[in-house]
N, C-alpha and C positions, 0 to 999 in steps of 0.2 A: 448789553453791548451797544456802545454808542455809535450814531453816523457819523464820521466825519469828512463834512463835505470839502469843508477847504482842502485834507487833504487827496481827496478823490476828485475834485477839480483838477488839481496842481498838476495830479498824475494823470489824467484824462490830456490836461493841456499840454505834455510833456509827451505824450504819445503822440495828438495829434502835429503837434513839431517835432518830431523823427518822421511821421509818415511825409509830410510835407517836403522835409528835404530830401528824402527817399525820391519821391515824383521828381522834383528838380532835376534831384541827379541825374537823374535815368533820361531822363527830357534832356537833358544839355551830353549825356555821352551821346544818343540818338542822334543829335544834332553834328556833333563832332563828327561822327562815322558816318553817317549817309550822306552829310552835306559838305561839310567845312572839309576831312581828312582829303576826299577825291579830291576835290577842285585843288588843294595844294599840290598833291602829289602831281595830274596831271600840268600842272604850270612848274614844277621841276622838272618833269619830262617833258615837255618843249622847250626849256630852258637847255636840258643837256642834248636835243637832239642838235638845235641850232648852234650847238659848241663844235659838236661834232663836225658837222659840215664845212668843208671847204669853204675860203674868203670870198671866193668869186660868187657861192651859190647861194648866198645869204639872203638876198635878195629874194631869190622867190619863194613863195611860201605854198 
């Protein structure tokens, strides 16, 4: 039985970029849900509260 390393490289490096974009992923949903998603949602909800409100009371915040 022979080694072959080229292609046990190939699939070693083929592994290690799936795991790679695996981390990313997960790093940038993390980022999306704990940081980015609140902060939008909260500035559409002061967006629609200040719709709400009456012309005259706009002013104060």
């Amino acid at each position: 039985m022979r080694f072959y390393s080229k292609k046990v490289f190939k699939f070693a490096g083929e592994v290690s970029g799936c795991v790679v974009m695996g981390i990313v992923s997960a790093a940038t949903q993390t980022l999306w849900y704990r940081i980015a998603e609140p902060k939008i949602l909260n500035a559409m909800d002061k967006n629609e509260a200040k719709r709400k409100q009456p012309i005259g009371f706009r002013g104060e915040s």
